[in-house]
Biopython code that builds the backbone (N, CA, C, O; Angstrom):
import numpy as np
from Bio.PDB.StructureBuilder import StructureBuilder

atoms = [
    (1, "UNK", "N", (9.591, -37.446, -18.224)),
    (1, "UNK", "CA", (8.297, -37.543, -18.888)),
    (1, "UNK", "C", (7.193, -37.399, -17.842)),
    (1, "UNK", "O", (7.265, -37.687, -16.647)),
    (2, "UNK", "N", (6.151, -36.896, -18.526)),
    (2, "UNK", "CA", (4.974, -36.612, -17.681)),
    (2, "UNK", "C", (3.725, -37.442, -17.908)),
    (2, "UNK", "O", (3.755, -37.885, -19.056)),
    (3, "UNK", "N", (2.698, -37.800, -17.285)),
    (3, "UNK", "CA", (1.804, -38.608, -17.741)),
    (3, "UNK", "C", (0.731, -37.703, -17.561)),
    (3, "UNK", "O", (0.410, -37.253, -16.461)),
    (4, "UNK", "N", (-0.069, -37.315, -19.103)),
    (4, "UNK", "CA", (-0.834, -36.472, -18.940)),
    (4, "UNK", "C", (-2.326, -37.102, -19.792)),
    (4, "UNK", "O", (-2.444, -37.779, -20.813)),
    (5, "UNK", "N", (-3.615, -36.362, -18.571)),
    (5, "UNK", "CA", (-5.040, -36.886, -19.197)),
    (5, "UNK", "C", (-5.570, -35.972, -20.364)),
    (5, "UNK", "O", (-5.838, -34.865, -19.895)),
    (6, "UNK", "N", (-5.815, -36.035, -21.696)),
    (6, "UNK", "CA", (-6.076, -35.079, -22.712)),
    (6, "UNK", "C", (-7.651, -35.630, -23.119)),
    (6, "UNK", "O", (-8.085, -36.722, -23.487)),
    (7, "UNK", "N", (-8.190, -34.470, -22.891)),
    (7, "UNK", "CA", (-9.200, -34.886, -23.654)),
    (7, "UNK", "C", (-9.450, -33.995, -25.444)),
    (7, "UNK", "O", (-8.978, -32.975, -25.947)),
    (8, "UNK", "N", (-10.324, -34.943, -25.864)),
    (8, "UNK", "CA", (-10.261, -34.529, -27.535)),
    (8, "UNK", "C", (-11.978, -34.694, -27.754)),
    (8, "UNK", "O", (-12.417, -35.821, -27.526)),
    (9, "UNK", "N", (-12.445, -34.191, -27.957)),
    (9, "UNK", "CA", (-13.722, -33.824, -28.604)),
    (9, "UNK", "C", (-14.255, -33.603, -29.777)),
    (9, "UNK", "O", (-13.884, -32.609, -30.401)),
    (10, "UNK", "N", (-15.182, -34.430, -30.298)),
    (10, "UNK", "CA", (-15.381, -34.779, -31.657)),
    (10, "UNK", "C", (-17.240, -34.816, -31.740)),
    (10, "UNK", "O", (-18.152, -34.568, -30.951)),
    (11, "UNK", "N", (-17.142, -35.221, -33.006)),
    (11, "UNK", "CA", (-18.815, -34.913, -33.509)),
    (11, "UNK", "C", (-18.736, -36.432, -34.421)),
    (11, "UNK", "O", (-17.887, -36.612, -35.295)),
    (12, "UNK", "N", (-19.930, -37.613, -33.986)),
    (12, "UNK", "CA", (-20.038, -38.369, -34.760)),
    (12, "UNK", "C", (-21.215, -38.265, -36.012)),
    (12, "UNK", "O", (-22.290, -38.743, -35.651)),
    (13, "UNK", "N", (-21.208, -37.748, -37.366)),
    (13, "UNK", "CA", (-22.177, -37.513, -38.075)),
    (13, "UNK", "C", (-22.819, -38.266, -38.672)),
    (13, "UNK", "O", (-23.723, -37.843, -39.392)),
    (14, "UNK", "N", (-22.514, -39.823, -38.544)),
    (14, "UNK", "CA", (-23.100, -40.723, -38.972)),
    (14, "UNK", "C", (-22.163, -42.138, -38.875)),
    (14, "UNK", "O", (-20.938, -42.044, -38.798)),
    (15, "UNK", "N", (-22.834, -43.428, -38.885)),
    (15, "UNK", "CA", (-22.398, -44.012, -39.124)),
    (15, "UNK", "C", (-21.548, -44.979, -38.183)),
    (15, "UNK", "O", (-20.898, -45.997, -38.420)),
    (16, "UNK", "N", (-21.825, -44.222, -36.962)),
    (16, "UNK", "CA", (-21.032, -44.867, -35.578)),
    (16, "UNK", "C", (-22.060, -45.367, -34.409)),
    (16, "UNK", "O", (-22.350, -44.862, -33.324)),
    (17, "UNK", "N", (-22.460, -46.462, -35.008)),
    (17, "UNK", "CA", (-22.973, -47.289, -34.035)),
    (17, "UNK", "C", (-22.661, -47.659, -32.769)),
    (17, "UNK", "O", (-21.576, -47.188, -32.430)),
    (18, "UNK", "N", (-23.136, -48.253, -32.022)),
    (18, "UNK", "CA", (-22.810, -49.068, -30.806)),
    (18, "UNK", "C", (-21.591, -50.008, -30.834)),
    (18, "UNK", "O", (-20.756, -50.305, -29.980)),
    (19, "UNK", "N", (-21.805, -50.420, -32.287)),
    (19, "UNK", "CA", (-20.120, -51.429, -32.666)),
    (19, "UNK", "C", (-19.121, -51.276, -32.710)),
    (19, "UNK", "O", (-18.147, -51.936, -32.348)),
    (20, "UNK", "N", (-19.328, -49.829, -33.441)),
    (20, "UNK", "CA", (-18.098, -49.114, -34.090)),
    (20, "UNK", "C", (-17.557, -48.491, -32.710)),
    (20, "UNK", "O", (-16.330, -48.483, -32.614)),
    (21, "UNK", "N", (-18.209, -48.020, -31.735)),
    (21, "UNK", "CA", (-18.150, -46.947, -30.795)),
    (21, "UNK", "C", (-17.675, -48.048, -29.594)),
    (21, "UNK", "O", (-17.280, -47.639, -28.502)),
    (22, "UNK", "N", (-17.758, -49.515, -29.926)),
    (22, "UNK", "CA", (-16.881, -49.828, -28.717)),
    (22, "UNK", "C", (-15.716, -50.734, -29.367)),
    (22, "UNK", "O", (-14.682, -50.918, -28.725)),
    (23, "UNK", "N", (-15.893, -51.307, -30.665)),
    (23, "UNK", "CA", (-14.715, -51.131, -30.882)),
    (23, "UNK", "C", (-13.104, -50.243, -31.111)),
    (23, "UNK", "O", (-11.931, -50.584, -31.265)),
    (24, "UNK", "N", (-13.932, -48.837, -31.018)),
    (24, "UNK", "CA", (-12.853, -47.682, -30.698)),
    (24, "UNK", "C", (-12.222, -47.634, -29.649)),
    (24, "UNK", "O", (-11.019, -47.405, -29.524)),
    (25, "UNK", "N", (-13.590, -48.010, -28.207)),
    (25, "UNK", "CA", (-12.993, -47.926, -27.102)),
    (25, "UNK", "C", (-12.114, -49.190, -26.917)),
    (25, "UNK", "O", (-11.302, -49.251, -25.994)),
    (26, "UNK", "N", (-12.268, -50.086, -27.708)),
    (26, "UNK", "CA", (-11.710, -51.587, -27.392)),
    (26, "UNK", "C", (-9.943, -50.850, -28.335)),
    (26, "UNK", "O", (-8.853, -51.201, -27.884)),
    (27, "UNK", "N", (-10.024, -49.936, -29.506)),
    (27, "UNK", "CA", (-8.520, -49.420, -30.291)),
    (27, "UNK", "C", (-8.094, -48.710, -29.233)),
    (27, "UNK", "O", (-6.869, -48.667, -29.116)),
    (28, "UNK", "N", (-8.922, -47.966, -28.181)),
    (28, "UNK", "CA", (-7.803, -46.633, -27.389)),
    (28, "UNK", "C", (-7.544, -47.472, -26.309)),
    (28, "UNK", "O", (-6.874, -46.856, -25.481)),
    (29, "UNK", "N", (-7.869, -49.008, -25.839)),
    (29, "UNK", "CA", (-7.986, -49.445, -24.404)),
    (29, "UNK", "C", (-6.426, -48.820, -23.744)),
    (29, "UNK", "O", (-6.352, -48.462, -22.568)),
    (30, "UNK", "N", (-5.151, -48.755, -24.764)),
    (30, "UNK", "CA", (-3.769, -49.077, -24.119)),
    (30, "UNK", "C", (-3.898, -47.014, -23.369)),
    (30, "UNK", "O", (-3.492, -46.567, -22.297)),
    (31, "UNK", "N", (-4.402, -46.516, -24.179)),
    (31, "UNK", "CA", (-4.363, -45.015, -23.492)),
    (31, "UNK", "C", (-5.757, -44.809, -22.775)),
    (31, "UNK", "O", (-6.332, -43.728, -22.900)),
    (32, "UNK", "N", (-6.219, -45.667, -22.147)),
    (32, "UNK", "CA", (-7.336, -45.384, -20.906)),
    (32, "UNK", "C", (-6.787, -44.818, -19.527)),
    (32, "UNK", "O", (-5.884, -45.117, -18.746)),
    (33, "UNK", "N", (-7.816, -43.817, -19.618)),
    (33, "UNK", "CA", (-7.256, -43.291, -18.250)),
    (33, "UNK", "C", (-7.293, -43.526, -17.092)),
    (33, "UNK", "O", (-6.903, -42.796, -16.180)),
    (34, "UNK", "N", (-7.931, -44.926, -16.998)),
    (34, "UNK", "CA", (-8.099, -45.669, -15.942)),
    (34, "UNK", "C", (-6.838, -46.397, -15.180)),
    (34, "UNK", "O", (-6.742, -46.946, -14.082)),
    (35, "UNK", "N", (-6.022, -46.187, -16.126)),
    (35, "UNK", "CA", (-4.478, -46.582, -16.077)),
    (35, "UNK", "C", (-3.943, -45.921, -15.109)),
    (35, "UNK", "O", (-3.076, -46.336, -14.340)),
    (36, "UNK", "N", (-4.617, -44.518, -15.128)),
    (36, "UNK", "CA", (-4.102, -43.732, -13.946)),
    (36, "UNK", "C", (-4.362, -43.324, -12.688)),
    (36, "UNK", "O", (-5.568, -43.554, -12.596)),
    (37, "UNK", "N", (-4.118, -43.002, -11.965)),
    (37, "UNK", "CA", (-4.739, -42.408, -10.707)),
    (37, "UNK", "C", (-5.482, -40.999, -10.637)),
    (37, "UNK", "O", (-6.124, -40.601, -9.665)),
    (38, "UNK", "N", (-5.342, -40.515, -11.482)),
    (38, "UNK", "CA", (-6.922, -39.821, -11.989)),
    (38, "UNK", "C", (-7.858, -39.940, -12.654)),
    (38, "UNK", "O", (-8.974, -39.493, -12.389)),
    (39, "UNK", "N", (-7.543, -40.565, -13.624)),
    (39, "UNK", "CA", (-8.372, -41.429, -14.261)),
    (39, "UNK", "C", (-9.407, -42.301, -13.355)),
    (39, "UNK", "O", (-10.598, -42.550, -13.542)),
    (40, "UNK", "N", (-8.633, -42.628, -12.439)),
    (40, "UNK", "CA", (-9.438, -43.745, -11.356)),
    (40, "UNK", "C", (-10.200, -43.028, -10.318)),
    (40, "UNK", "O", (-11.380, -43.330, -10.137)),
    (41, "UNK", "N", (-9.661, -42.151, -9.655)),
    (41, "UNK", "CA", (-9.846, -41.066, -8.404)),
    (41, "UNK", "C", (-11.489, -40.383, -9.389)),
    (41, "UNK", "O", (-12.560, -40.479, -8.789)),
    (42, "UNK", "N", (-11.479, -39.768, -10.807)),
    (42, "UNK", "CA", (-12.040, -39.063, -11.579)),
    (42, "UNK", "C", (-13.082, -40.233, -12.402)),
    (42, "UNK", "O", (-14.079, -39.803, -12.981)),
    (43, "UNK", "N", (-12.834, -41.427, -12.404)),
    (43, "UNK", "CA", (-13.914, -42.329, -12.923)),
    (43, "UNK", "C", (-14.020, -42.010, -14.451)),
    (43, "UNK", "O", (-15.125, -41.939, -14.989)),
    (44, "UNK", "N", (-12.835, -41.816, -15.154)),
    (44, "UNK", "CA", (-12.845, -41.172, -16.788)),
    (44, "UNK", "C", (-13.093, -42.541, -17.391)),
    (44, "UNK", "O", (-12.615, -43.646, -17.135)),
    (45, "UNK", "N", (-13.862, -42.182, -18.145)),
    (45, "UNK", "CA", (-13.655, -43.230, -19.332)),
    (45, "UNK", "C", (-13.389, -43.016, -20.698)),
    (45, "UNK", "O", (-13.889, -42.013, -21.207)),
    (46, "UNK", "N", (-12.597, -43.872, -21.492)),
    (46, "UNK", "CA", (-11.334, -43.704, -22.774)),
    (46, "UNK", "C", (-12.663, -42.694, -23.423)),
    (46, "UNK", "O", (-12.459, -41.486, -23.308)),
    (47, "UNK", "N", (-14.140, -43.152, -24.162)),
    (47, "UNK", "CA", (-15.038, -42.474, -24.719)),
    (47, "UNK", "C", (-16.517, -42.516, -23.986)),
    (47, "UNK", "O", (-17.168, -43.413, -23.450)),
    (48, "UNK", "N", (-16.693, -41.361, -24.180)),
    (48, "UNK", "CA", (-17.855, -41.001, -23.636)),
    (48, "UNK", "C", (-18.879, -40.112, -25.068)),
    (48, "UNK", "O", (-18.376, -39.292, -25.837)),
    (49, "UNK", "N", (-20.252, -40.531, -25.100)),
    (49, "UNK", "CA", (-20.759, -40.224, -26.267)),
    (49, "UNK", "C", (-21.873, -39.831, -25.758)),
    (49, "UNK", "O", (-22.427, -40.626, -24.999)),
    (50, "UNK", "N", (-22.385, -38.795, -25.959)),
    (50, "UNK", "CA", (-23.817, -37.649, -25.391)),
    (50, "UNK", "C", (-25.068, -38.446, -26.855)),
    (50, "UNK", "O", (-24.713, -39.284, -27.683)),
    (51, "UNK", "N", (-26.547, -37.796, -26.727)),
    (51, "UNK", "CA", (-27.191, -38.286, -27.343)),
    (51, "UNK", "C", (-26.980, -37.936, -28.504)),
    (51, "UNK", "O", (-27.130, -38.723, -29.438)),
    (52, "UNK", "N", (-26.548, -36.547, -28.685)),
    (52, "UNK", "CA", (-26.572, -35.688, -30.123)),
    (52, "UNK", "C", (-25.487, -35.807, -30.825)),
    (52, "UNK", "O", (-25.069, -34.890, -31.532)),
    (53, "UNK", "N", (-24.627, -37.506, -30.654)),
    (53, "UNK", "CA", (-23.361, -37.537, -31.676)),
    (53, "UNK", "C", (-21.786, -37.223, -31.008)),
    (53, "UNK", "O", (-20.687, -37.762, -31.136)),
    (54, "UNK", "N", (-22.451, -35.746, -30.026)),
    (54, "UNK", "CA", (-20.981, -35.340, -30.115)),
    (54, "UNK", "C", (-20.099, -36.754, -28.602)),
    (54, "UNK", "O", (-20.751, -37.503, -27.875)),
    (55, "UNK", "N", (-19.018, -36.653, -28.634)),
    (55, "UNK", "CA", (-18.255, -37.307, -28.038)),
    (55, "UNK", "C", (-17.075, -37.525, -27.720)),
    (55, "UNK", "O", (-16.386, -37.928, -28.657)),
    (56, "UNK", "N", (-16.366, -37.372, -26.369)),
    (56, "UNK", "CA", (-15.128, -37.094, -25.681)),
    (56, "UNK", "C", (-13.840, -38.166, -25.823)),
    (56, "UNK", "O", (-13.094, -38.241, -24.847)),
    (57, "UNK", "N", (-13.726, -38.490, -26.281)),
    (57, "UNK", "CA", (-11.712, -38.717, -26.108)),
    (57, "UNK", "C", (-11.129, -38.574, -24.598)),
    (57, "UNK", "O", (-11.021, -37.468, -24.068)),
    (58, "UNK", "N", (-10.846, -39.505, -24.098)),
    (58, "UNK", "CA", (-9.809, -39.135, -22.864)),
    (58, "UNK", "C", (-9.084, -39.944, -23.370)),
    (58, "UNK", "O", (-9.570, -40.930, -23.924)),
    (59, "UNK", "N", (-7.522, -39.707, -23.304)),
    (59, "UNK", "CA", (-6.335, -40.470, -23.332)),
    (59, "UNK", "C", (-5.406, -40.121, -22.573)),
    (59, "UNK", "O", (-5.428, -38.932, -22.256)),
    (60, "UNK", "N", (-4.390, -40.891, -22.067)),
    (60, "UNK", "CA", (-3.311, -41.009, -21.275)),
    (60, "UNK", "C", (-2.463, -40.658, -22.482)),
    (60, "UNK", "O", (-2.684, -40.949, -23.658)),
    (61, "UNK", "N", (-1.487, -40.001, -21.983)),
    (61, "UNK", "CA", (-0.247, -39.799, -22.927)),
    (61, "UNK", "C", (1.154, -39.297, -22.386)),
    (61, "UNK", "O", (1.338, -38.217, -21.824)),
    (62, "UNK", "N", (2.046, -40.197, -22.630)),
    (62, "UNK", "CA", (3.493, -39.862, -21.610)),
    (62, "UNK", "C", (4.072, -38.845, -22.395)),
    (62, "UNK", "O", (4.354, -39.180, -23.546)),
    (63, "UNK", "N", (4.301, -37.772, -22.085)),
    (63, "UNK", "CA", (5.014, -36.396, -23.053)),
    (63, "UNK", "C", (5.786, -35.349, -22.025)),
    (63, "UNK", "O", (5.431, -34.967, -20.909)),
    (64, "UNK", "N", (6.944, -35.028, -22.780)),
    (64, "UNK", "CA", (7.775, -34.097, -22.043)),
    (64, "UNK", "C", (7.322, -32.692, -21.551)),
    (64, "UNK", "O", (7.804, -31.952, -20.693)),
    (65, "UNK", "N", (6.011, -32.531, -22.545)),
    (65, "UNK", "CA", (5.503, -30.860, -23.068)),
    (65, "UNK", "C", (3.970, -31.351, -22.732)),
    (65, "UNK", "O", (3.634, -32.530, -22.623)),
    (66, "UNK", "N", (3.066, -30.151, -22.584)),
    (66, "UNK", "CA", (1.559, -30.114, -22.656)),
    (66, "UNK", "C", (1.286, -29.722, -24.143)),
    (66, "UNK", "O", (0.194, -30.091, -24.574)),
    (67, "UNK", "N", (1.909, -29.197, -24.797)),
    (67, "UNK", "CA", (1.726, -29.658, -26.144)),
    (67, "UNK", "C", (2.206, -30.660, -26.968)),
    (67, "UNK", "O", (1.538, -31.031, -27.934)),
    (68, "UNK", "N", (3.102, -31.062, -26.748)),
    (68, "UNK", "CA", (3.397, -32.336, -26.937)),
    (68, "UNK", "C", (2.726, -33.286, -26.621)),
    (68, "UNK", "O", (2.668, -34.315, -27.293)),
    (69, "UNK", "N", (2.076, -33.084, -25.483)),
    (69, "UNK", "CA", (0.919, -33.963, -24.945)),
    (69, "UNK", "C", (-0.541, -34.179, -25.986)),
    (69, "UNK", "O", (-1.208, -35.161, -26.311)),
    (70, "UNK", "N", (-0.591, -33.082, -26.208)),
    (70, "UNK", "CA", (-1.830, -32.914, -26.736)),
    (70, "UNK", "C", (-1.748, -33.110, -28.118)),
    (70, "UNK", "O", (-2.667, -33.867, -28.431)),
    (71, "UNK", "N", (-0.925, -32.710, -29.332)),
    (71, "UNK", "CA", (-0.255, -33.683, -30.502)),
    (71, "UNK", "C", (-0.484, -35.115, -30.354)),
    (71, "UNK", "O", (-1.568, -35.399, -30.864)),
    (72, "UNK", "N", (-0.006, -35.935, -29.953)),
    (72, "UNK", "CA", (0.483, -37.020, -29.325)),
    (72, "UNK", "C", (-1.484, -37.814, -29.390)),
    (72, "UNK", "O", (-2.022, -38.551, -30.217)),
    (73, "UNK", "N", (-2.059, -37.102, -27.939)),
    (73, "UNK", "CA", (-2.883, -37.265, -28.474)),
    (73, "UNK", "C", (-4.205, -37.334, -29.143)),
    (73, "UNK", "O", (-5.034, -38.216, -28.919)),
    (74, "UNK", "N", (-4.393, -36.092, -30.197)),
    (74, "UNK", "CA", (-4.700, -36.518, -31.286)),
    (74, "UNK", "C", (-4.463, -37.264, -32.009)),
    (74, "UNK", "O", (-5.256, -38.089, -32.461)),
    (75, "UNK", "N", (-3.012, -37.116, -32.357)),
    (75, "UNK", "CA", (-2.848, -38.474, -33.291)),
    (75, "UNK", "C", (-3.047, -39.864, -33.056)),
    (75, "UNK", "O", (-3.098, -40.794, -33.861)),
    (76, "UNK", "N", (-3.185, -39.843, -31.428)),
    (76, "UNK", "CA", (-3.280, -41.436, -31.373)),
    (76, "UNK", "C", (-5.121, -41.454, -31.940)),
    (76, "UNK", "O", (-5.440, -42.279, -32.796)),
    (77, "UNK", "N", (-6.077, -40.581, -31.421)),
    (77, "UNK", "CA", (-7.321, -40.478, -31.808)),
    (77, "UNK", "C", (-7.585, -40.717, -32.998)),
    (77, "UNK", "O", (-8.129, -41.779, -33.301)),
    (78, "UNK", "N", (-7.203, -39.628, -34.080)),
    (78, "UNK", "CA", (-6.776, -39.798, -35.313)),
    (78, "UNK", "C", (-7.040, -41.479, -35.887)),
    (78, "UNK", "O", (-7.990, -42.048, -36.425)),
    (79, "UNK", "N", (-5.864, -41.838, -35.516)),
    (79, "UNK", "CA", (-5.522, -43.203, -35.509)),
    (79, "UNK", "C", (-6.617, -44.303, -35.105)),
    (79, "UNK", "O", (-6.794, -45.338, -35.747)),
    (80, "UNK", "N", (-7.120, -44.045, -34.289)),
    (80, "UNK", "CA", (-7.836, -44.907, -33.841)),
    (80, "UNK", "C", (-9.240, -45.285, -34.271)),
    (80, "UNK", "O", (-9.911, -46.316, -34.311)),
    (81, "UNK", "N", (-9.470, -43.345, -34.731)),
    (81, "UNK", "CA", (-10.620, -43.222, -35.484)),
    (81, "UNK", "C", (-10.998, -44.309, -36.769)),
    (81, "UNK", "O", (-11.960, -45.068, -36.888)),
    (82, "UNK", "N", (-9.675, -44.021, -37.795)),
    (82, "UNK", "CA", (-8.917, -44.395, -38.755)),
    (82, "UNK", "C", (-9.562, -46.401, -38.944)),
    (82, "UNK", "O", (-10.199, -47.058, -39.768)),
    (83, "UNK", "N", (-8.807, -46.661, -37.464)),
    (83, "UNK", "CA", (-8.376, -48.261, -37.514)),
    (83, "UNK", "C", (-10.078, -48.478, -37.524)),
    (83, "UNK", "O", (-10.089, -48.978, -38.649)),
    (84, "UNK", "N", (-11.555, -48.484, -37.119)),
    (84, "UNK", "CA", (-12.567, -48.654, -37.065)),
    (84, "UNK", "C", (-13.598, -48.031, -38.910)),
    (84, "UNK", "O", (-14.614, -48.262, -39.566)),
    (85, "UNK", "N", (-12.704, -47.415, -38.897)),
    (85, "UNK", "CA", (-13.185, -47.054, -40.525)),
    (85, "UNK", "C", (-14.322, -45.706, -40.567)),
    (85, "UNK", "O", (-15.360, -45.722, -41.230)),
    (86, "UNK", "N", (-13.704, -44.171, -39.409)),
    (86, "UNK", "CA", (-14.257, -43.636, -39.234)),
    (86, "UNK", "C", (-13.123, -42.125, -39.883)),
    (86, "UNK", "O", (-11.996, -42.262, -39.408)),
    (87, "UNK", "N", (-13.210, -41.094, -40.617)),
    (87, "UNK", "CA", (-12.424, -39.888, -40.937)),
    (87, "UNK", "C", (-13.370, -38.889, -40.658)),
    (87, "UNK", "O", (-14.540, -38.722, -40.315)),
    (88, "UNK", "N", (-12.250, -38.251, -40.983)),
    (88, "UNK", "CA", (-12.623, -36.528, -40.631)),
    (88, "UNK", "C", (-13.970, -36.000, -41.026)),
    (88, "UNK", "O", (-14.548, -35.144, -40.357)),
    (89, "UNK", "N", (-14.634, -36.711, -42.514)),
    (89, "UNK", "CA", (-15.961, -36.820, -42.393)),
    (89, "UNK", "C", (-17.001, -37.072, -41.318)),
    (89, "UNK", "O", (-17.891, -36.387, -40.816)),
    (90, "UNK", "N", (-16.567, -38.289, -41.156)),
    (90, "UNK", "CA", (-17.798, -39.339, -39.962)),
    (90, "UNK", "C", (-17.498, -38.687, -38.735)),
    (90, "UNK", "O", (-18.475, -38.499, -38.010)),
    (91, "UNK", "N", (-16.350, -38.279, -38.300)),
    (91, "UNK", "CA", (-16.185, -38.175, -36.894)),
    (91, "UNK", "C", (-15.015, -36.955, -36.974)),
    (91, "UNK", "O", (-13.796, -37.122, -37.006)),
    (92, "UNK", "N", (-15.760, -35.677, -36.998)),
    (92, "UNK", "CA", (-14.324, -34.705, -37.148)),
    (92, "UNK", "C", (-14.164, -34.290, -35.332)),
    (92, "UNK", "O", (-15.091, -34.154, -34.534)),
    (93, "UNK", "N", (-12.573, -34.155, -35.050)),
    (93, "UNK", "CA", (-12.142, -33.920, -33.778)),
    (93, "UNK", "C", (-12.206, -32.052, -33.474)),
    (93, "UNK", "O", (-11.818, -31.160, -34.229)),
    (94, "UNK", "N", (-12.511, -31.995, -32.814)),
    (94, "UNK", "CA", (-11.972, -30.444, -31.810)),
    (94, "UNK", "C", (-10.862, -30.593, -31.470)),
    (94, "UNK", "O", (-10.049, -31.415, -31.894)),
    (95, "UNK", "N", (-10.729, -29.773, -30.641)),
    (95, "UNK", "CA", (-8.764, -29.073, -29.947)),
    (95, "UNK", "C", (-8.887, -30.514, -29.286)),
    (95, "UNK", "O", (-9.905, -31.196, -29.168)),
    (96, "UNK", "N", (-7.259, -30.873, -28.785)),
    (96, "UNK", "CA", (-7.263, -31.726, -27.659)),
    (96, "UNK", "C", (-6.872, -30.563, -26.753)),
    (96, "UNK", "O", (-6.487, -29.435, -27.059)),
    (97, "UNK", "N", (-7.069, -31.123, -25.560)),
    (97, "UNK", "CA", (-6.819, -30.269, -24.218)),
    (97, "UNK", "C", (-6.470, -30.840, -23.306)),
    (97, "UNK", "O", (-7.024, -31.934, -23.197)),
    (98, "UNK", "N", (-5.361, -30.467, -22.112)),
    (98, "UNK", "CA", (-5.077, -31.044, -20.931)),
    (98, "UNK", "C", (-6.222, -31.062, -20.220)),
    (98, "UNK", "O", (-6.567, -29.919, -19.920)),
    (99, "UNK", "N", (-7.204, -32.202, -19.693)),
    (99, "UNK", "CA", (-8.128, -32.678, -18.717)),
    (99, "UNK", "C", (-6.792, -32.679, -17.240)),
    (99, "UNK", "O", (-6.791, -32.019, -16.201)),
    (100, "UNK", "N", (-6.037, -33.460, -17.633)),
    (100, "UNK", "CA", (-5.123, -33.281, -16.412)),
    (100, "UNK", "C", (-4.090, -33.833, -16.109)),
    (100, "UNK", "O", (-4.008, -34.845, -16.806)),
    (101, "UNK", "N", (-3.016, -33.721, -15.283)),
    (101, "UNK", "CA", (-1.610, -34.306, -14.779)),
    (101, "UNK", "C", (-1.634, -35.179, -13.734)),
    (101, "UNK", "O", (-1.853, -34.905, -12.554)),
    (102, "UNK", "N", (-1.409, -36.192, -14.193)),
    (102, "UNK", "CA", (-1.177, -37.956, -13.178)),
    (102, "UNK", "C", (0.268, -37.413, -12.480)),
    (102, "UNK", "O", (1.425, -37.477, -12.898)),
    (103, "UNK", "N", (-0.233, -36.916, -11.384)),
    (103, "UNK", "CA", (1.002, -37.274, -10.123)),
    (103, "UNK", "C", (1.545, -38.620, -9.383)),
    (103, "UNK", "O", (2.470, -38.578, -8.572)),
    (104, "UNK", "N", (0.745, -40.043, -9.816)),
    (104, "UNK", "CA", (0.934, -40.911, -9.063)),
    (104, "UNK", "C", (0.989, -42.263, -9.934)),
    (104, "UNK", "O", (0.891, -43.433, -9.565)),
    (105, "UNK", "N", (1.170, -41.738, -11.152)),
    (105, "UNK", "CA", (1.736, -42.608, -12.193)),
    (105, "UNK", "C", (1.400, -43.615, -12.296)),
    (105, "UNK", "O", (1.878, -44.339, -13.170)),
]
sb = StructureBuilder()
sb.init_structure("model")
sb.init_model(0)
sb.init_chain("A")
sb.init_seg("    ")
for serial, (resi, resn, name, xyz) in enumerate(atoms, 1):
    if name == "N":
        sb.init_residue(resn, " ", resi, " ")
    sb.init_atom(name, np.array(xyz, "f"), 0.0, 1.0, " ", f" {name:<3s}", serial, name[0])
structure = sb.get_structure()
């Protein structure tokens, strides 16, 4: 298994406050990429949110594949979105993408 940094990119269209937006980061804490040594080296943080809504996803994700990686997670995003009471309406996602590969685990 590989430990890989994915980022996922999304648009918040309403409705995601300051509350909502750290209780998400408080749902993704277990896939922060701070966990990793790029994450750390790179200063990532789980969400990052620009003025105009839109906003980044980084997650850690252990996967055999870079697509597998990137499945993986979305769905944990998905999910997480989900657990705060946010869908594909309020907060629709973009591609996930490899940000990058933790060599030092």
């Amino acid at each position: 298994m590989t430990t890989y940094v994915i980022s996922v990119p999304g648009t918040f269209t309403g409705g995601a406050g300051p509350e909502t937006q750290a209780e998400l980061a408080r749902t993704l804490r277990p896939a922060d990429p701070h966990h990793t040594h790029l994450g750390n080296e790179e200063d990532l943080d789980v969400l990052a949110v620009n003025d105009d809504g839109t906003f980044t996803l980084r997650l850690t994700v252990d996967a055999h594949s870079g697509p597998e990686a990137e499945r993986e997670a979305r769905r944990l995003a998905e999910a997480a979105l989900n657990a705060v009471g946010l869908d594909d309406g309020s907060a629709p996602l973009g591609p996930a993408v490899i940000t990058g590969i933790d060599s030092d685990g």
